[in-house]
N, CA, C and O of each residue as an XYZ file, in Angstrom:
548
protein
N       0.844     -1.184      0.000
C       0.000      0.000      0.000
C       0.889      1.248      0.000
O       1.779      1.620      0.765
N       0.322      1.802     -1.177
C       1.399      3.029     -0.830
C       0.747      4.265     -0.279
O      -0.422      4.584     -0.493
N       1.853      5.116      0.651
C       1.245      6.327      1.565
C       1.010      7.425      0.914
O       1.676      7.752     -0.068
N       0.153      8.036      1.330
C       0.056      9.658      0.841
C      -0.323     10.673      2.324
O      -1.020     10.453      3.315
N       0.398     11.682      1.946
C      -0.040     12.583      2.784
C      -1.485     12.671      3.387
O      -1.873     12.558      4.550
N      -2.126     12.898      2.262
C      -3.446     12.973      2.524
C      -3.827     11.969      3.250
O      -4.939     12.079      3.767
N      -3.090     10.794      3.490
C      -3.807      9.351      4.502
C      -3.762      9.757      5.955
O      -4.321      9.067      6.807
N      -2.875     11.255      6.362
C      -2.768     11.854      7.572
C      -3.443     13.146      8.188
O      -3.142     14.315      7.948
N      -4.405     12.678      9.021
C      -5.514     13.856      9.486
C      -4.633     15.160     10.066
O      -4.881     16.364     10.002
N      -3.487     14.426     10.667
C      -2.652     15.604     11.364
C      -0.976     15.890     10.622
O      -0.056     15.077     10.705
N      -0.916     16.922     10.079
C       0.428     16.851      9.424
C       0.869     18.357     10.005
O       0.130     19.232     10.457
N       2.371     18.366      9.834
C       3.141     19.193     10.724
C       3.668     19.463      9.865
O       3.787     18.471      9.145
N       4.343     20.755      9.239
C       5.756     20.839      8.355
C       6.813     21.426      8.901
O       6.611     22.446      9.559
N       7.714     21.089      8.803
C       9.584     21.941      9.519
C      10.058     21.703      8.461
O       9.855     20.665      7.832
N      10.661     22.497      8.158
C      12.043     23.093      7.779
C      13.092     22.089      8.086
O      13.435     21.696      9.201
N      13.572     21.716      6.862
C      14.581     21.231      7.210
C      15.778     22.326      7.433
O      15.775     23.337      6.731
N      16.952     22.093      8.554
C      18.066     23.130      8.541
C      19.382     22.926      8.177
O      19.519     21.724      8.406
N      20.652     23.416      7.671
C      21.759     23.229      7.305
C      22.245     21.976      8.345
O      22.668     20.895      7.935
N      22.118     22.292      9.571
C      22.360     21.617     10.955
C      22.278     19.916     11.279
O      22.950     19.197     12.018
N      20.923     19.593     10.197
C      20.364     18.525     10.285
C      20.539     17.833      9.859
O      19.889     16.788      9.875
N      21.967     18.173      8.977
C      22.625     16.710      8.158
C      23.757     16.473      8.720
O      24.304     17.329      9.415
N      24.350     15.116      8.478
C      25.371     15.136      9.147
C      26.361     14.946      7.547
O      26.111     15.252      6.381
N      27.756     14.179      8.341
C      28.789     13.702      7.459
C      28.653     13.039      6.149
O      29.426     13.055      5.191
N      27.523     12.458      6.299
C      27.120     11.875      4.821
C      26.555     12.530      3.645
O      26.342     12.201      2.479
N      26.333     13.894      4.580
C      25.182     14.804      3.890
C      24.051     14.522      3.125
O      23.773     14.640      1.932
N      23.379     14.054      4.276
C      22.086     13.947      4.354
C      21.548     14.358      6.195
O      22.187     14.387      7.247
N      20.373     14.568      5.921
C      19.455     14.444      7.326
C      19.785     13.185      8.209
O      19.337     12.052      8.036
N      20.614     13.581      9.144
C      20.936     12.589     10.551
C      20.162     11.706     11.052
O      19.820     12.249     12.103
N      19.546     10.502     11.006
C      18.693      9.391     11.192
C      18.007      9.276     12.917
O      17.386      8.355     13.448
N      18.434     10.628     13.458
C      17.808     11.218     14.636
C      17.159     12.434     14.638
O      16.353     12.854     15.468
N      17.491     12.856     13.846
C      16.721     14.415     13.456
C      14.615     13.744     13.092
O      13.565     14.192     13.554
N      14.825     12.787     12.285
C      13.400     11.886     11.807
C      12.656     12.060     12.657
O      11.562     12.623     12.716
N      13.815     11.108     13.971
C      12.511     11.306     15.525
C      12.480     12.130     16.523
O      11.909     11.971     17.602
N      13.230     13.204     16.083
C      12.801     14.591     16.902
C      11.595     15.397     15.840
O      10.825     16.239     16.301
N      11.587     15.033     14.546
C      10.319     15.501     13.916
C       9.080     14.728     14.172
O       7.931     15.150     14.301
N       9.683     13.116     14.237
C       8.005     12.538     14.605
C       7.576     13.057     15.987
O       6.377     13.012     16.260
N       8.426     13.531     16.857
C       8.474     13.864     18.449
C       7.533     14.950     18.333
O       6.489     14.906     18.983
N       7.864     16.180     17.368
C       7.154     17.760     17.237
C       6.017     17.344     16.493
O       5.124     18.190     16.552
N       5.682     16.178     15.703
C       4.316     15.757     15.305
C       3.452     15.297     15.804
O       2.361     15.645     15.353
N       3.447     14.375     16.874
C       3.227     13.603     18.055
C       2.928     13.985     18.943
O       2.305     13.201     19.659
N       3.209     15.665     19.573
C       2.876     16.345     20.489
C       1.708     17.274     19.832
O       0.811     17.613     20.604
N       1.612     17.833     18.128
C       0.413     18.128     17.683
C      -0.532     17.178     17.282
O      -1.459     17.440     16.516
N      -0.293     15.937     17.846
C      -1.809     15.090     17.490
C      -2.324     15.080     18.919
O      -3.530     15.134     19.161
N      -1.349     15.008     19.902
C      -2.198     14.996     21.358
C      -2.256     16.447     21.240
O      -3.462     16.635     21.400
N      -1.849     17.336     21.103
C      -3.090     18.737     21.350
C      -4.225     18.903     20.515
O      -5.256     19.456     20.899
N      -4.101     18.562     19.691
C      -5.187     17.994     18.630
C      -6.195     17.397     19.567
O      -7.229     17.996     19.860
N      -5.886     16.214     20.034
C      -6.973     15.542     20.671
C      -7.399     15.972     21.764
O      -8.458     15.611     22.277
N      -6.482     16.930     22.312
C      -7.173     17.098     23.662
C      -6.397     17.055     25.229
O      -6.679     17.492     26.345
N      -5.179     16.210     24.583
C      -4.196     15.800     25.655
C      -3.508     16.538     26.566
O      -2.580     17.261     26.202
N      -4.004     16.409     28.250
C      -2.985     17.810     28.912
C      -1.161     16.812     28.484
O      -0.856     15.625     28.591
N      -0.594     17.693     28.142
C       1.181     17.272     27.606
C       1.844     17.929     28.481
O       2.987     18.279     28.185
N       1.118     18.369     30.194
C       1.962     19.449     30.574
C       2.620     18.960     31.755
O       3.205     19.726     32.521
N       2.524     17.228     32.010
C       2.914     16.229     32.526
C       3.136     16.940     34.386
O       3.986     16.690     35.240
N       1.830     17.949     34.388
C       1.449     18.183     35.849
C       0.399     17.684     36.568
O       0.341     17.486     37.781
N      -0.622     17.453     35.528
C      -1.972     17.486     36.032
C      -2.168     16.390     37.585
O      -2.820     16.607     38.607
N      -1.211     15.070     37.154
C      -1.359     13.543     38.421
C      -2.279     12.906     37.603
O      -2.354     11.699     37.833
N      -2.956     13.290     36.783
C      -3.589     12.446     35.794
C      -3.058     11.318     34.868
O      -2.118     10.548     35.069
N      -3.797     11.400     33.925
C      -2.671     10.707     33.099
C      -2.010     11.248     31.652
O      -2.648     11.739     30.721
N      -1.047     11.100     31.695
C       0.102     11.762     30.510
C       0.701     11.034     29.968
O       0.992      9.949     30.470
N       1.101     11.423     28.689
C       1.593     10.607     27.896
C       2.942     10.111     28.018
O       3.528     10.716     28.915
N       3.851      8.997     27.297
C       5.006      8.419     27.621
C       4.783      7.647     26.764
O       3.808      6.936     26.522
N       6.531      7.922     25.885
C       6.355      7.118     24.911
C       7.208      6.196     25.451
O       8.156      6.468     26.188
N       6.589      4.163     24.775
C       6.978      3.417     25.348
C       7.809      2.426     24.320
O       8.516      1.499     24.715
N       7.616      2.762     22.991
C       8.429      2.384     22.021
C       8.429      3.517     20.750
O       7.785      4.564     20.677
N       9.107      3.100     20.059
C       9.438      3.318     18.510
C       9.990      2.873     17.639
O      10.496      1.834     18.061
N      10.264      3.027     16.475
C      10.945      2.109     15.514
C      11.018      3.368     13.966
O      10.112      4.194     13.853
N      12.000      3.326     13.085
C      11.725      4.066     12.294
C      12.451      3.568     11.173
O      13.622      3.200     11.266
N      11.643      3.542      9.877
C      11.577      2.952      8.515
C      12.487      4.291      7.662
O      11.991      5.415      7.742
N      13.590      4.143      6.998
C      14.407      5.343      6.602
C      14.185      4.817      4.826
O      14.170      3.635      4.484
N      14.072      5.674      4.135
C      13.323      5.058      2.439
C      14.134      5.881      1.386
O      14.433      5.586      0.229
N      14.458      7.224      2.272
C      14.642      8.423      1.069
C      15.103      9.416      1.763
O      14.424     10.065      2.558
N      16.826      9.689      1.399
C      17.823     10.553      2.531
C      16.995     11.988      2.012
O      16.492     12.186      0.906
N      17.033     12.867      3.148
C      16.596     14.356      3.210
C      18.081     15.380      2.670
O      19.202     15.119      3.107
N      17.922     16.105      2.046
C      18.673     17.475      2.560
C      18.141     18.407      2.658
O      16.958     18.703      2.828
N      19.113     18.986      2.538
C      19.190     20.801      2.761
C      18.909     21.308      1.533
O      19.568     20.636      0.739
N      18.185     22.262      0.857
C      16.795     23.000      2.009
C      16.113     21.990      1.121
O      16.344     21.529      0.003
N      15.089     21.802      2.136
C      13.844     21.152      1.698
C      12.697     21.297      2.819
O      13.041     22.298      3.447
N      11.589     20.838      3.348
C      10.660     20.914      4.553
C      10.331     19.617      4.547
O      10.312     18.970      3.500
N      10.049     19.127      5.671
C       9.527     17.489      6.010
C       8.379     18.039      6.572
O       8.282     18.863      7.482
N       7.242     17.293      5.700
C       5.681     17.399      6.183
C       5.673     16.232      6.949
O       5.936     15.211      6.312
N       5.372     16.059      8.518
C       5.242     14.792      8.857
C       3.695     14.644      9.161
O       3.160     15.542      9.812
N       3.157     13.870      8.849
C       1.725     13.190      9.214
C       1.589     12.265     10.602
O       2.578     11.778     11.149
N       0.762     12.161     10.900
C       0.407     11.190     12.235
C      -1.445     11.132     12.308
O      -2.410     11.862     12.536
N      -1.087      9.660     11.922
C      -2.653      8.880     12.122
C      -2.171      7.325     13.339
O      -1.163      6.682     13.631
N      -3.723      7.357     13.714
C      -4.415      6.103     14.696
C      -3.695      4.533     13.804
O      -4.009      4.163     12.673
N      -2.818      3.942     14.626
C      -2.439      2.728     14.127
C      -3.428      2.026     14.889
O      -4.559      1.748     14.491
N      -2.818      1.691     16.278
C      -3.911      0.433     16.848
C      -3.915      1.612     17.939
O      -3.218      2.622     18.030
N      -5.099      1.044     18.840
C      -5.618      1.240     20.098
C      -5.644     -0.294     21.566
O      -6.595     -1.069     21.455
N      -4.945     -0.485     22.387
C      -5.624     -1.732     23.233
C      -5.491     -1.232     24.642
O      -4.984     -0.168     24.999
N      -5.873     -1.899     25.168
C      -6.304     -1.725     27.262
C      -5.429     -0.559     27.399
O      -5.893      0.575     27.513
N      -3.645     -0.915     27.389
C      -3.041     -0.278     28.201
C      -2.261      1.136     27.789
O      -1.725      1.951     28.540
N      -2.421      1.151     25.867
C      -1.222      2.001     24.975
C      -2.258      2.067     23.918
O      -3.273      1.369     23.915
N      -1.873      3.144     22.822
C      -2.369      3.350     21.680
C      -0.805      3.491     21.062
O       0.141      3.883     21.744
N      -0.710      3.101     19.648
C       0.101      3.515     18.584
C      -0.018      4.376     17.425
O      -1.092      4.289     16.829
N       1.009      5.347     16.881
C       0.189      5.814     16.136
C       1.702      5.935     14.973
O       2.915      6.005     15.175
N       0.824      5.911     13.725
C       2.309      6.125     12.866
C       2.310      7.073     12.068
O       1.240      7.445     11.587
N       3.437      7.658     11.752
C       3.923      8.832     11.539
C       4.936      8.667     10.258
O       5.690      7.730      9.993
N       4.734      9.713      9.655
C       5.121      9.424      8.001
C       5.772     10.589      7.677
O       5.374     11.612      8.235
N       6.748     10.668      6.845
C       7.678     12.079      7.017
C       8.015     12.338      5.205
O       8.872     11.625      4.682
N       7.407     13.199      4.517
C       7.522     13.063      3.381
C       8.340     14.186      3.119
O       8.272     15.114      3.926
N       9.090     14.284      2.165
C      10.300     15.429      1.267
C       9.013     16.224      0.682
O       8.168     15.649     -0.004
N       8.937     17.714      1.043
C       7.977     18.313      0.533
C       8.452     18.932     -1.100
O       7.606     19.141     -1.970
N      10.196     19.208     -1.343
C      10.905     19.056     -2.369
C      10.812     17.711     -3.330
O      10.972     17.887     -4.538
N      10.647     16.844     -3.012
C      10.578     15.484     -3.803
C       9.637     14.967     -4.093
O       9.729     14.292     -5.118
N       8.150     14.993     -3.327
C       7.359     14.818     -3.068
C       7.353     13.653     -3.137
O       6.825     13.103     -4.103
N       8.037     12.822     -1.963
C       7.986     11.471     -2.306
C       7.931     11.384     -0.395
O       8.051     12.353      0.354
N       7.744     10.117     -0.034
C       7.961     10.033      1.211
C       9.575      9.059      1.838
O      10.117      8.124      1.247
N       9.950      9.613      3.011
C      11.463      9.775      3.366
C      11.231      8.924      4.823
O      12.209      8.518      5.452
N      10.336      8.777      5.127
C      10.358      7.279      6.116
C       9.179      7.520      6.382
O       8.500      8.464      5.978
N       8.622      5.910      7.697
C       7.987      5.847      8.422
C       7.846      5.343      9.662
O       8.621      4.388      9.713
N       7.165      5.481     10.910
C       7.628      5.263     12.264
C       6.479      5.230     12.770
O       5.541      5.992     12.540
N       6.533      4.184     13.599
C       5.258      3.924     15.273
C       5.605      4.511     15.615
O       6.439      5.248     15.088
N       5.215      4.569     16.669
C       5.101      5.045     18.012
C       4.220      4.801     19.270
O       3.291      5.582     19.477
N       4.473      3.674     20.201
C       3.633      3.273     21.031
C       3.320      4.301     22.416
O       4.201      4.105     23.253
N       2.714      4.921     22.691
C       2.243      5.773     23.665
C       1.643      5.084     24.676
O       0.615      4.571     24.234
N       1.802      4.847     25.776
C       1.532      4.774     27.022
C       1.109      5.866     28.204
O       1.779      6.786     28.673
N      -0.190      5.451     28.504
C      -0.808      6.329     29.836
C       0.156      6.349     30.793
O       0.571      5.265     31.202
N       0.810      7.845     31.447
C       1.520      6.997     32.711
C       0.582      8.162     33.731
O      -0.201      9.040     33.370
N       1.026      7.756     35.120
C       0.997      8.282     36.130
C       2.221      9.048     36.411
O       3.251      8.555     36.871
N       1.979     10.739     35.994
C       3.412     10.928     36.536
C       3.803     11.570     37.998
O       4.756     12.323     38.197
N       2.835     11.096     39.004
C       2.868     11.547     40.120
C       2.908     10.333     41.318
O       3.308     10.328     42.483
N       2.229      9.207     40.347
C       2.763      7.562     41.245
C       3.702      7.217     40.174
O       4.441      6.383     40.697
N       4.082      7.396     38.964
C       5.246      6.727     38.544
C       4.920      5.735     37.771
O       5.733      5.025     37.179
N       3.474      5.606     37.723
C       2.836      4.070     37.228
C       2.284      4.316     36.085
O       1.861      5.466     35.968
N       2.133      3.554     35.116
C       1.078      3.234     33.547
C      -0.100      2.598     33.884
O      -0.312      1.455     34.288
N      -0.803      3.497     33.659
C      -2.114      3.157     34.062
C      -3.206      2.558     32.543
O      -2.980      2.828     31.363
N      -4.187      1.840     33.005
C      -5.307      2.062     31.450
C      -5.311      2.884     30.518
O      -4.654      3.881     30.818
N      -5.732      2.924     29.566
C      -6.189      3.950     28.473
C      -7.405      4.865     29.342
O      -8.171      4.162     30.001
N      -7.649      6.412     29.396
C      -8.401      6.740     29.456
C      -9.438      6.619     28.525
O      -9.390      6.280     27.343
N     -10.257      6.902     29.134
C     -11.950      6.860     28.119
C     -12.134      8.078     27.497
O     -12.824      8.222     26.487
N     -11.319      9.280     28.276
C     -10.849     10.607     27.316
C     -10.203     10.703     25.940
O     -10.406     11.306     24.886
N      -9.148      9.645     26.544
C      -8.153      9.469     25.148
C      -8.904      8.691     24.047
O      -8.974      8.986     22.854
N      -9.658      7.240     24.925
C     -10.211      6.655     23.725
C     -11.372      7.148     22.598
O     -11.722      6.584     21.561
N     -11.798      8.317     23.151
C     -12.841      8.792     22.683
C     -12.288      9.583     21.478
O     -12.750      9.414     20.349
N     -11.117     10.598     21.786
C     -10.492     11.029     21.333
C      -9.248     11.336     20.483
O      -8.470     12.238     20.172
N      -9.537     10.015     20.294
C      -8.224      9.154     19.474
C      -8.745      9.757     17.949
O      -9.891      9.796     17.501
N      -7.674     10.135     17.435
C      -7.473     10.811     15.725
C      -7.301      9.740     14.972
O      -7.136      9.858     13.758
């Protein structure tokens, strides 16, 4: 199946910067998931999510990732990243995140991301809220 932007309700664009490539010259294979990171934080404000990891409620924590590299980035170009609903179960939702060359118009990886409820005032991962589930993008 192939991706398109448009398969993503929530898309983000940055700039790519001189900064963000390394020695190979290309975009640094960590720079990806500090963009899925700044995408990921606009799908939970999107939904609704306090991200301000005060409330004693529950907040987010990411509990995995993984990232698919397809098509090196440079300089200048902008990475539109997208983020849609992979799965949902009891304890985590996943969601994956797609990072396309807005210069190439092709797409330049893709990445989960498993999110976990935590407690950040007992320390603990708790259920899915019924907030979140409702509110899942």
């Amino acid at each position: 199946m192939r991706l398109e932007i448009s398969d993503f309700p929530i898309q983000t664009k940055i700039p790519v910067q001189w900064g963000d490539m390394d020695a190979a010259k290309h975009v640094n294979n960590l720079i990806y998931l500090r963009w899925t990171e700044t995408a990921r934080i606009a799908y939970f404000q999107k939904m609704g999510m306090d991200v301000s990891f005060e409330s004693g409620e529950a907040g987010p924590i990411l509990g995995w990732q993984d990232c698919k590299y397809i098509f090196p980035m440079t300089f200048p170009d902008t990475a539109i990243v997208g983020v849609k609903l992979h799965e949902i179960l009891e304890d985590r939702f996943t969601v994956q995140c797609a990072v396309f060359s807005e210069k190439h118009k092709r797409i330049a990886a893709i990445a989960h991301n498993t999110i976990i409820p935590y407690n950040y005032k007992t320390l603990q991962k708790i259920n899915m809220p019924q907030l979140w589930i409702d509110r899942l993008i």
